[in-house]
C-alpha positions as CSV (number, residue, x, y, z in Angstrom):
1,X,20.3,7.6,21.8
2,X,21.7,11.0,21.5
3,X,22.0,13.3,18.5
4,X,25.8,12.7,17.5
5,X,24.4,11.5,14.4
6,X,27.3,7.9,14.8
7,X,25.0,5.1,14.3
8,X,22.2,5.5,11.7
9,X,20.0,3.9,9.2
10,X,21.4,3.0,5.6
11,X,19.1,0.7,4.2
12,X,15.5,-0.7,4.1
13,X,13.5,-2.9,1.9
14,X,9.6,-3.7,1.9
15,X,7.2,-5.9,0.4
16,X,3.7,-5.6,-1.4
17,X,1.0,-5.6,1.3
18,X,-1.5,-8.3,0.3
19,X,-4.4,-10.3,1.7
20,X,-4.2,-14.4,2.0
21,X,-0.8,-14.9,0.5
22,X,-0.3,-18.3,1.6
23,X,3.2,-17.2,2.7
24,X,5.3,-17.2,6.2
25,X,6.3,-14.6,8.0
26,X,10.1,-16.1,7.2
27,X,9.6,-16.0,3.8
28,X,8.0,-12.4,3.7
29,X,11.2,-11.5,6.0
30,X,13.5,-13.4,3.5
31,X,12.5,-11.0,0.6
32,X,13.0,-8.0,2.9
33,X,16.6,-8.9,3.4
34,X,17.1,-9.9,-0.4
35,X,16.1,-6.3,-1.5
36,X,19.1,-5.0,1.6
37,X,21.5,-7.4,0.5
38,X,20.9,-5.9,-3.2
39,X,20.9,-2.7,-2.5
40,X,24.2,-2.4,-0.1
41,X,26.4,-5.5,-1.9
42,X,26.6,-7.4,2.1
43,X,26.0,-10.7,2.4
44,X,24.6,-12.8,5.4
45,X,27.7,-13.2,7.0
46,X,28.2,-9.4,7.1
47,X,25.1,-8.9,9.3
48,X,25.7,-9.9,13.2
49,X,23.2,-8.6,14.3
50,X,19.2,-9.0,14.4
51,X,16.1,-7.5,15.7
52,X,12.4,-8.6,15.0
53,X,9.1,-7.4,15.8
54,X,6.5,-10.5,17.7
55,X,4.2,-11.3,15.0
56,X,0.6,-13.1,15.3
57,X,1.2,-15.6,12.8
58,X,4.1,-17.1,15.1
59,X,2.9,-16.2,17.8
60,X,2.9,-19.7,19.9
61,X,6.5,-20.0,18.8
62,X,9.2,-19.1,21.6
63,X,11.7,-19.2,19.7
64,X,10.5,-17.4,16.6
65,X,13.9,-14.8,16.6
66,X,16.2,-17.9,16.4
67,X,14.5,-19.7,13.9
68,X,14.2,-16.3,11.9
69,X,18.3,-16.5,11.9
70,X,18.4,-19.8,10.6
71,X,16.1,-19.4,7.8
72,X,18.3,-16.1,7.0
73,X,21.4,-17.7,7.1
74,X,22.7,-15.2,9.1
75,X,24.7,-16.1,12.5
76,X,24.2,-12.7,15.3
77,X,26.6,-12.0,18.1
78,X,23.0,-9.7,19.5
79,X,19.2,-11.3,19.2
80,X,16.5,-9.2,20.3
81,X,12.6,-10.2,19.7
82,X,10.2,-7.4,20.7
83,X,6.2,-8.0,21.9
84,X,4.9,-4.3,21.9
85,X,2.9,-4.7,19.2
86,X,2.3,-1.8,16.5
87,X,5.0,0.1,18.7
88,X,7.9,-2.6,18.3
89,X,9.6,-1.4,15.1
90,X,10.8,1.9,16.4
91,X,11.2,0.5,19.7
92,X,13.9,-2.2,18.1
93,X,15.6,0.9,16.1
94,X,16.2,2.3,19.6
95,X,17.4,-0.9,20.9
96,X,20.0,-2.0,18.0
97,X,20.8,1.3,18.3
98,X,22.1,0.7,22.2
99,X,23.3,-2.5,21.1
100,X,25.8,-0.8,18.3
101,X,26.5,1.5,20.7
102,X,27.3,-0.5,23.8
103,X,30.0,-3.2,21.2
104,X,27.4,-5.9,20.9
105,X,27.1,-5.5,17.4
106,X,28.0,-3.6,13.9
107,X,25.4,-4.0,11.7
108,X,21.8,-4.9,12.8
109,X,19.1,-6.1,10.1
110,X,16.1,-4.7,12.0
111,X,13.0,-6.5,10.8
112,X,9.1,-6.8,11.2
113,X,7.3,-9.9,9.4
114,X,3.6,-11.2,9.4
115,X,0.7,-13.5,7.6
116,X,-1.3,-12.7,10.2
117,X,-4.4,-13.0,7.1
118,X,-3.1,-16.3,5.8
119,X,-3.2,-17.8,9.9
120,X,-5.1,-21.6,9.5
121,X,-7.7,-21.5,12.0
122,X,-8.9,-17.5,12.2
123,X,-6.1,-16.4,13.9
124,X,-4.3,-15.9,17.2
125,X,-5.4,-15.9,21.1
126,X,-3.7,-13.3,22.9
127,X,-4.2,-14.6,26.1
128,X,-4.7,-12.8,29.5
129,X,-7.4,-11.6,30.2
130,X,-9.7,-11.8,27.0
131,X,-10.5,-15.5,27.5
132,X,-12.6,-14.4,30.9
133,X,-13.7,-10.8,30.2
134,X,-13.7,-10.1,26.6
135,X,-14.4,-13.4,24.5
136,X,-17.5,-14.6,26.3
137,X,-19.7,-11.6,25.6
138,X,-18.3,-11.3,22.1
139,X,-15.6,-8.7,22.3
140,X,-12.8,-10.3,20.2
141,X,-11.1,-7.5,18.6
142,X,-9.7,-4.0,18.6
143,X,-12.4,-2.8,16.6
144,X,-15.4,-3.1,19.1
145,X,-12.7,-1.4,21.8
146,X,-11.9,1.5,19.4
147,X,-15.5,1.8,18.8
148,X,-15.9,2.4,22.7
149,X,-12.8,5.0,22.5
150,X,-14.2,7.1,19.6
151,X,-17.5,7.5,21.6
152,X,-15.7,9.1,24.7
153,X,-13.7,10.8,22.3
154,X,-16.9,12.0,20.7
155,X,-18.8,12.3,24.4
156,X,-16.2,14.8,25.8
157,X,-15.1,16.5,22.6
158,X,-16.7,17.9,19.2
159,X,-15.9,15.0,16.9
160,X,-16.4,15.7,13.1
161,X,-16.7,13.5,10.9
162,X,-15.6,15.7,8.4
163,X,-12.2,15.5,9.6
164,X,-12.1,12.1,10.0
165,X,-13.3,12.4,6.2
166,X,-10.7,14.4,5.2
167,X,-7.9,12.0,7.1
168,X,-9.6,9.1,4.8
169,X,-9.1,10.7,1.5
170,X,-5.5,12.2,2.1
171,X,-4.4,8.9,3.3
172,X,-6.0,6.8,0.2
173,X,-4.7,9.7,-1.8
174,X,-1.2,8.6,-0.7
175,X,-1.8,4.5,-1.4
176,X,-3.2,5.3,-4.6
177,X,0.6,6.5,-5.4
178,X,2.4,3.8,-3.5
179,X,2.5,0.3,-5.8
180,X,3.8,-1.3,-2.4
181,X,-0.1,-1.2,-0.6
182,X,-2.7,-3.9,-0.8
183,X,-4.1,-3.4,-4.6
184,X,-7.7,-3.5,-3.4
185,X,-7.6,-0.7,-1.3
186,X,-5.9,1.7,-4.4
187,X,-9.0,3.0,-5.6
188,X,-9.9,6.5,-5.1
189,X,-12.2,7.5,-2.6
190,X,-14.1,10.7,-1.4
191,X,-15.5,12.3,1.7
192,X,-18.8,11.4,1.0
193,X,-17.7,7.6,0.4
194,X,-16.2,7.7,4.1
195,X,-19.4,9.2,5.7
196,X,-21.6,6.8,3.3
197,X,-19.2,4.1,4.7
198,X,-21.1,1.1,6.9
199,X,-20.6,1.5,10.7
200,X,-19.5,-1.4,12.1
201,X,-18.5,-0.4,16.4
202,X,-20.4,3.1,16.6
203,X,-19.7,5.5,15.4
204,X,-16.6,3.9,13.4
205,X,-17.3,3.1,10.3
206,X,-15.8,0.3,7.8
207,X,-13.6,3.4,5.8
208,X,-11.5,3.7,9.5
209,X,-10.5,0.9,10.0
210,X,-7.6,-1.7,8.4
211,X,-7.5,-4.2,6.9
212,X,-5.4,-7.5,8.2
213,X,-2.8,-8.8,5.4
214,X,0.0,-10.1,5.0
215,X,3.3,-8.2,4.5
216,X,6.9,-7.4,5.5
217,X,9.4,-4.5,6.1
218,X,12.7,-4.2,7.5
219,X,15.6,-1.8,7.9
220,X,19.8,-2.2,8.1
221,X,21.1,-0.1,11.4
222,X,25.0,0.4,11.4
223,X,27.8,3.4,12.1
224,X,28.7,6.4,10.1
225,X,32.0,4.9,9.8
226,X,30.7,1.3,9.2
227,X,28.3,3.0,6.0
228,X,31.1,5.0,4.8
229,X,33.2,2.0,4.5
230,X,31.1,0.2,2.7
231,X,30.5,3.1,0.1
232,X,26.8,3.2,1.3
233,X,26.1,7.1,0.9
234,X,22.2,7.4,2.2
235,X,22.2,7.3,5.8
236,X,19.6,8.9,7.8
237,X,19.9,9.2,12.1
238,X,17.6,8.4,14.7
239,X,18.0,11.2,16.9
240,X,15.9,10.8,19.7
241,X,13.5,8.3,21.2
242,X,10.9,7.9,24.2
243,X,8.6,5.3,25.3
244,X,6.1,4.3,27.8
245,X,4.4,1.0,29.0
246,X,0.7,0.9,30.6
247,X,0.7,4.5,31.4
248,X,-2.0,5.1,34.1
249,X,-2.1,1.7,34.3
250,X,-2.6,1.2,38.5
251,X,-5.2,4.3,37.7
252,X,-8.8,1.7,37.2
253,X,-10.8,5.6,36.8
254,X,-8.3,6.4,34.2
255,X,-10.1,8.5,31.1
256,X,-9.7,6.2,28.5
257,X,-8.7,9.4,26.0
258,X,-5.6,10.1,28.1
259,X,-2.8,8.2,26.0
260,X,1.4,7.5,26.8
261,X,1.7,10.6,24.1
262,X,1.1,12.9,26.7
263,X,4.6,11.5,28.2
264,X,6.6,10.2,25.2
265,X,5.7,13.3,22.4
266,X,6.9,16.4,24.4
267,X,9.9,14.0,25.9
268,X,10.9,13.4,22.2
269,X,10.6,16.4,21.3
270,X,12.7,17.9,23.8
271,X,15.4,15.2,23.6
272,X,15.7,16.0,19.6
273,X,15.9,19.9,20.8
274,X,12.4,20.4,18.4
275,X,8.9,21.8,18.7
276,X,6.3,20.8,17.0
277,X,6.7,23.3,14.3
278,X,9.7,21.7,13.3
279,X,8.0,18.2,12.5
280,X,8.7,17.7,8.5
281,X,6.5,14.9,8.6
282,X,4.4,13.0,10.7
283,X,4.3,8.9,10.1
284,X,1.8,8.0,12.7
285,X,0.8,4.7,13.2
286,X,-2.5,4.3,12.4
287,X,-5.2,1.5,13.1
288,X,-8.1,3.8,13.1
289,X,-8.4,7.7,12.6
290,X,-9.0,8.3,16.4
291,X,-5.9,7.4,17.2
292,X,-4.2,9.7,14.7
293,X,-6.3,12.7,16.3
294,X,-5.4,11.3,20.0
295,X,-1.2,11.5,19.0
296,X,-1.4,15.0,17.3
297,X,-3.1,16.0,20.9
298,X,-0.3,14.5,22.8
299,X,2.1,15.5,21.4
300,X,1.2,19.1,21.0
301,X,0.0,19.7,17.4
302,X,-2.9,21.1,19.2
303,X,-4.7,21.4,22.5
304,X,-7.1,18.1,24.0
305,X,-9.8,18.1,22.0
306,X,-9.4,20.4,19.0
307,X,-7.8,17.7,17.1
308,X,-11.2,17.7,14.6
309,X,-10.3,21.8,13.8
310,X,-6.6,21.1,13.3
311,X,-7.2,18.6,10.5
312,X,-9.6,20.8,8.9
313,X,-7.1,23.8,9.3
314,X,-4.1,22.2,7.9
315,X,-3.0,20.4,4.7
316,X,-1.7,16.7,5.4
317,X,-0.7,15.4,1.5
318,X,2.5,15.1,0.6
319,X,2.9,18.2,-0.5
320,X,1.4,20.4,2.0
321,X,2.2,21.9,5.2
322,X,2.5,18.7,7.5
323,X,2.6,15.6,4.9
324,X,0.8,12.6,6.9
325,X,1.3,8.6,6.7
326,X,2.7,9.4,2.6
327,X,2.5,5.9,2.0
328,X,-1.4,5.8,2.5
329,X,-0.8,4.6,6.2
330,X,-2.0,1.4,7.2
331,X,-5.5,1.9,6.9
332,X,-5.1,2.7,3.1
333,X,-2.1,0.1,2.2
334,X,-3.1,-2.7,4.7
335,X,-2.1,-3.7,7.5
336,X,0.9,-6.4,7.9
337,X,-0.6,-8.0,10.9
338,X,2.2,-7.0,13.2
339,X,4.7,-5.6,11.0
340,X,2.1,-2.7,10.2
341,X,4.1,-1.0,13.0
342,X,7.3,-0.8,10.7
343,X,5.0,0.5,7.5
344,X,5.3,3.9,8.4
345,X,8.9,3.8,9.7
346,X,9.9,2.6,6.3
347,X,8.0,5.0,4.4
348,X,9.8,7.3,6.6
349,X,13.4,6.3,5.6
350,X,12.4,5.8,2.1
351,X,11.2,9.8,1.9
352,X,14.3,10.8,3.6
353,X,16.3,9.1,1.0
354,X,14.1,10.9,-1.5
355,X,12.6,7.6,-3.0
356,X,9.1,8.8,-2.9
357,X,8.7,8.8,-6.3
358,X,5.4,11.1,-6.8
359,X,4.8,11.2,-3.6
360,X,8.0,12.3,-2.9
361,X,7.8,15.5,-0.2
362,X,9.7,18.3,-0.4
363,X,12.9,19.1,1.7
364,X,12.4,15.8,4.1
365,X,15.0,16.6,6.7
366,X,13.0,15.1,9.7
367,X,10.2,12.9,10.7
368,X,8.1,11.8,13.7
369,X,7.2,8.3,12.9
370,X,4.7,7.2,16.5
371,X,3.8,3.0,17.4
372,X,1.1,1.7,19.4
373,X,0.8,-1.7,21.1
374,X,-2.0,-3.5,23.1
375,X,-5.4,-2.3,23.0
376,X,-7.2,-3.3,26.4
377,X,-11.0,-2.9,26.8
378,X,-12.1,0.2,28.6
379,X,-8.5,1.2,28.5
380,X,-6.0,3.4,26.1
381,X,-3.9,1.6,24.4
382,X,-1.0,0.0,26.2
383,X,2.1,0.9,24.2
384,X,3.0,4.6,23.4
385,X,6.6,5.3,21.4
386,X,8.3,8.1,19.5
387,X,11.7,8.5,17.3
388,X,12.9,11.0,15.2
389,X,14.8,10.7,12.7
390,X,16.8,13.6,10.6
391,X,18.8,13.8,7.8
């Protein structure tokens, strides 16, 4: 990826976030791609290229990126599927964006699809080594392992809840004016309502965490020249990109509150030729508030630690000074099982087209959209990943 602004985003499509939909991750994808077809006049045979995200609700299916073709109708010359979780959606924008580059392809329909909350039987295994360690004594989700996170967090550092209060209500803020999040969760709250809120893995409480739905999002990647051809004048570049896999991962006395951002944010940075200062806005991904205050840290907001006084000092609504998750994030609008990785991403493209509607920030010409995959117990998370985009 460099920044010769050739290959770049043109399109995207999204749907309603909701809970128990009785629907398949195909069909949620299907409606993704109706809305790009719609917007940009292609049709299937126009797209030869396709990229999804690995999705719960298909998760025992190997061949879950082939079938995804066939119930498209669509026929791609380049097939990526992508298990890094939350991180997979920007981490496929990087990768269609090699593939364009390198001939594979023209046109890539990069998608991210998921029922995980409409699964028949509670949901998906993920295998290694939960059945032996985790499982048995009761540990069966990222919640109790966040819950251990936010009390180192909390040990080493002066953790205040009234910043974690304040991230609460500016992100519900933000759903509250986004018709595509999960209708229960649009209802005003305050900060007192998130400190009120019932802990459930101290000290997190209820108000940050998500909630598991069901829900879809996709993107079409193509060139300059490919976009101008086809009359398509919104187009929007990723500019720079960095990732990292199990950092400190050989490291067993690891501190759990060192994180892959400490690698991936000043690396993006620097490849995008940015400092923080810069940053329009930040789409984080966001599966609980500690992890928003762990990425500012890394990648340099502020120094390790003061993350609770940089949230009080600053202004993260749309409108302010550093406009944070605009769409409500995912713990305000829901979280699409898997494809909650590509929520913020599309919110992302949609402000940079200036389709916010009220929420609509001003002068969008960059953003910092962050993923995260694979939460381990007594580790951080697995998956770290950056892109920036610009106008």
């Amino acid at each position: 990826m460099d920044r010769n602004k050739e290959i770049g985003i043109v399109a995207y499509g999204e749907t309603k976030i909701d809970f128990k939909t009785g629907r398949s991750a195909y069909d949620l994808a299907s409606e993704v791609f109706e809305q790009i077809l719609n917007k940009t006049g292609l049709e299937p045979k126009d797209i030869d290229g396709l990229a999804v995200s690995e999705t719960m609700s298909e998760t025992n299916n190997p061949f879950y990126s082939v079938y995804m073709a066939e119930m498209l109708g669509i026929t791609p010359r380049w097939n990526q599927v992508t298990g890094l979780g939350g991180a997979s959606t920007i981490a496929n924008i990087a990768r269609a964006h090699s593939a364009i580059r390198d001939g594979y392809c023209e046109t890539v329909f990069v998608v991210a699809a998921d029922a995980q909350s409409s699964m028949k039987g509670g949901g998906a295994e993920q295998g290694a080594q939960r059945y032996e360690f985790q499982y048995p004594i009761g540990l069966r989700g990222p919640v109790g392992v966040f819950g251990l996170l936010t009390q180192r967090y909390r040990h080493l550092y002066n953790l205040k809840d009234e910043a974690l209060a304040k991230l609460a209500v500016t992100q519900r803020n933000h759903a509250l004016l986004n018709e595509n999040a999960y209708e229960k969760l649009r209802k005003p709250i305050t900060e007192q309502d998130y400190l009120n809120s019932k802990v459930i893995s101290d000290p997190l409480r209820m108000l940050d965490s998500v909630m598991v739905c069901d829900g879809a999002n996709g993107t079409l990647v193509t060139t300059k020249k490919n976009a101008k051809r086809l009359g398509l004048d919104k187009i929007v570049f990723p500019v720079a990109y960095s990732e990292i896999s199990n950092y400190k991962g050989s490291d067993f006395s690891a501190e759990i509150t060192d994180t892959g951002f400490e690698v991936v944010g000043p690396e993006v940075l620097s490849k995008a030729g940015m400092t923080v200062k810069e940053v329009r806005m930040l789409q984080a991904y966001d599966d609980f508030f500690i992890a928003l205050m762990l990425v500012m840290e890394g990648v340099g907001f502020c120094a390790r630690g003061c993350a609770s006084d940089f949230i009080l000092a600053n202004d993260f609504s749309y409108n302010g000074t550093l406009p944070l998750n605009t769409g409500g994030g995912q713990i305000s609008s829901g979280q699409a099982g898997l494809a909650g990785g590509g929520t913020n991403f599309v919110e992302a493209v949609r402000q940079m087209f200036e389709e916010g509607g009220a929420r609509q920030i001003a002068n969008p010409s960059n953003a910092l959209v962050t993923g995260i995959g694979m939460i381990p117990y007594g580790r951080n998370w697995g998956v770290s990943n950056a892109l920036i985009l610009e106008a």
